[in-house]
C-alpha positions in Angstrom: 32.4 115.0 108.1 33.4 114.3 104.6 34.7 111.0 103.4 38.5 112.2 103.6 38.4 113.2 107.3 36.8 109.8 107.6 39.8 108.1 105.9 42.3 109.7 108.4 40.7 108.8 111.7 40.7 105.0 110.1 44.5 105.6 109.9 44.7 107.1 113.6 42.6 104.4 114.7 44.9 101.6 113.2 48.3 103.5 113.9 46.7 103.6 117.5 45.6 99.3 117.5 49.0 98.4 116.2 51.1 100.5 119.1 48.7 98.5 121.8 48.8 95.7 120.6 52.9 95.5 120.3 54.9 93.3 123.0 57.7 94.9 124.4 59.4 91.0 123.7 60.2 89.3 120.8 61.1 85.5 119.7 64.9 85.9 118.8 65.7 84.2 115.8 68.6 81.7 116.3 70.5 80.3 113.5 72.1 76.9 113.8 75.4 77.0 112.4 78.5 74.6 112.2 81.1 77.6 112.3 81.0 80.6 114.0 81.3 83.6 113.3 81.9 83.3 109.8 81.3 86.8 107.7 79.2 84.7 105.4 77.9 81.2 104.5 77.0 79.5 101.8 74.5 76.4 100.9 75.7 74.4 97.6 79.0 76.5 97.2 81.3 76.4 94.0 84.3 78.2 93.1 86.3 77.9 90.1 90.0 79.5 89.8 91.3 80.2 86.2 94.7 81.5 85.0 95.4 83.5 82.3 92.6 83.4 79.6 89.9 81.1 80.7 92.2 78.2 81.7 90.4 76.6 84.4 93.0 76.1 87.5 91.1 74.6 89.9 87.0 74.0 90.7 85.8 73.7 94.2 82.0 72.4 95.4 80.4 71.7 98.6 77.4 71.1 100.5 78.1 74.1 102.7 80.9 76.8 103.3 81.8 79.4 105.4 84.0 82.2 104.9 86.3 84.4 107.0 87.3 87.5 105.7 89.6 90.3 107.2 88.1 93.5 108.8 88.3 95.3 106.0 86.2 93.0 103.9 88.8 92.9 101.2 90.7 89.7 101.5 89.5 86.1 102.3 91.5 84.7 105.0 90.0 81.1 105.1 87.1 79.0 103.9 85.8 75.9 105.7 83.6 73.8 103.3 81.7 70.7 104.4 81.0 67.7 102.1 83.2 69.0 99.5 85.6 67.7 96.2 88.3 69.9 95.3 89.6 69.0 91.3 93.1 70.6 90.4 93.8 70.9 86.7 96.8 73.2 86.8 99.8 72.6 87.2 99.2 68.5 87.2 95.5 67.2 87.6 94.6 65.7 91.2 91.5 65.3 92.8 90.3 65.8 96.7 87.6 65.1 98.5 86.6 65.1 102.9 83.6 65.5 105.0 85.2 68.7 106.0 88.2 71.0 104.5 89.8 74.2 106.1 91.0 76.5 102.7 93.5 78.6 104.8 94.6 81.6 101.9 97.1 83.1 104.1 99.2 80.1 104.9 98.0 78.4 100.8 97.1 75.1 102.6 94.0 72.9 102.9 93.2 71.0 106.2 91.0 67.8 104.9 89.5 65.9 107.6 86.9 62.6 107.9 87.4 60.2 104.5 89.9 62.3 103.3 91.3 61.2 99.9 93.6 62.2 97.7 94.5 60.7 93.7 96.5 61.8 90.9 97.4 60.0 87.7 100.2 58.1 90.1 99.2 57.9 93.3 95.8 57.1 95.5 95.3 58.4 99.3 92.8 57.3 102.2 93.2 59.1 105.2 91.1 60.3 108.1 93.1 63.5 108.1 95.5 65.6 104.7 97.6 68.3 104.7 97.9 69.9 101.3 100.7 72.8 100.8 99.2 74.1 97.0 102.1 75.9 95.6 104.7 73.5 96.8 102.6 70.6 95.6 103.3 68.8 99.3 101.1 66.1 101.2 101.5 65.1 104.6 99.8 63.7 107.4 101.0 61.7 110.6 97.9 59.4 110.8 97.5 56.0 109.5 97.2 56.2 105.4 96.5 53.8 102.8 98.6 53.9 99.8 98.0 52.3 96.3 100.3 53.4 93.5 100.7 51.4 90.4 101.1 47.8 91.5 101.9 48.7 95.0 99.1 48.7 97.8 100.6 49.5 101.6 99.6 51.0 104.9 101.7 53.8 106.9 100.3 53.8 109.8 102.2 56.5 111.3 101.3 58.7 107.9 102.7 59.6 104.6 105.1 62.4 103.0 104.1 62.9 99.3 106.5 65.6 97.4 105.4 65.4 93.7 107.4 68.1 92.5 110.7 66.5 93.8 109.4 62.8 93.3 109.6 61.9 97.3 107.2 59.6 98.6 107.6 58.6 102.5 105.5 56.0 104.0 106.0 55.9 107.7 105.6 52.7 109.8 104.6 50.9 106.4 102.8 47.7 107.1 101.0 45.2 104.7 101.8 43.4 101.3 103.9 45.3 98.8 104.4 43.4 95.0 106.7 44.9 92.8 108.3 44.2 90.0 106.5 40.3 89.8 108.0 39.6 93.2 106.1 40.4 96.9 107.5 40.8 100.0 105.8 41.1 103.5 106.6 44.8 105.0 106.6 44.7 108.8 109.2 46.4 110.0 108.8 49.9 112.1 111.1 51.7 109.5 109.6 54.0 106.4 109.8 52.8 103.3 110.8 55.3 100.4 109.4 54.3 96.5 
């Protein structure tokens, strides 16, 4: 028997060990994961929107996000992103930031929930839940809020209505110490108060 004939009954002889030695079960690999079924999920996720040439629109970072796509794999339908900040640049600059944040494309909202704030170059928002309508520029949200604009600090405690775009602010239920114009006045009443 020459040394090549040799070589192949080796290869028999291992093929043959390894089809023994296999186990008809194996340990399934289960992955933890916050949202299921998600098509794919990222650790340490960014995404940056620009319009037209390189203007940056908006940036996006988290901890960890998951997105949904449709069944065609072409269009995103919603991201949920834990741990995240969300900085808009365009149209006006604002700044978010919540535990957790549902990106829904089709309906343009966000859904920030846990420490959720909101602040622009007017306004400052502390909430444990925000509504965000993107195009129309609209806040809302019917839990408790706490509001600081200019020389104005106040509680809603039934929520807030912020419409930049048409310069409406609605605090519902407003509660707490409002100082304006060098005077303060004690807001207790269950009426909103509009500024």
């Amino acid at each position: 028997m020459n040394w090549i004939d040799w070589s192949k009954v080796k290869i028999f002889y291992l093929f043959f060990l390894l089809i023994i030695s296999c186990k008809d079960e194996y340990p399934i690999l289960k992955e933890e994961s916050r949202e299921t079924f998600a098509n794919l999920r990222f650790s340490n996720f960014r995404k940056i929107q620009y319009k037209g040439i390189g203007i940056k629109k908006w940036e996006l970072q988290s901890e960890e996000a998951y997105v949904y796509q449709d069944e065609n794999q072409q269009n995103v339908k919603k991201i949920i992103v834990y741990n995240f900040t969300f900085e808009q640049f365009l149209p006006e600059k604002a700044f978010f930031k919540a535990k957790k944040a549902v990106l829904d494309q089709q309906e343009n909202k966000m859904f920030l929930e846990g420490d959720a704030e909101f602040s622009d170059k007017e306004i400052q928002l502390k909430s444990d839940t925000l509504i965000y309508e993107v195009e129309k520029g609209i806040l809302d949200t019917e839990h408790p809020v706490i509001l600081k604009r200019k020389n104005t600090e106040l509680k809603c405690l039934k929520g807030l209505y912020y419409d930049k775009k048409n310069d409406l602010q609605i605090c519902r239920n407003p509660a707490g110490t409002i100082i304006q114009n060098n005077r303060t006045q004690n807001k207790d009443e269950t009426n909103n108060f509009f500024f």
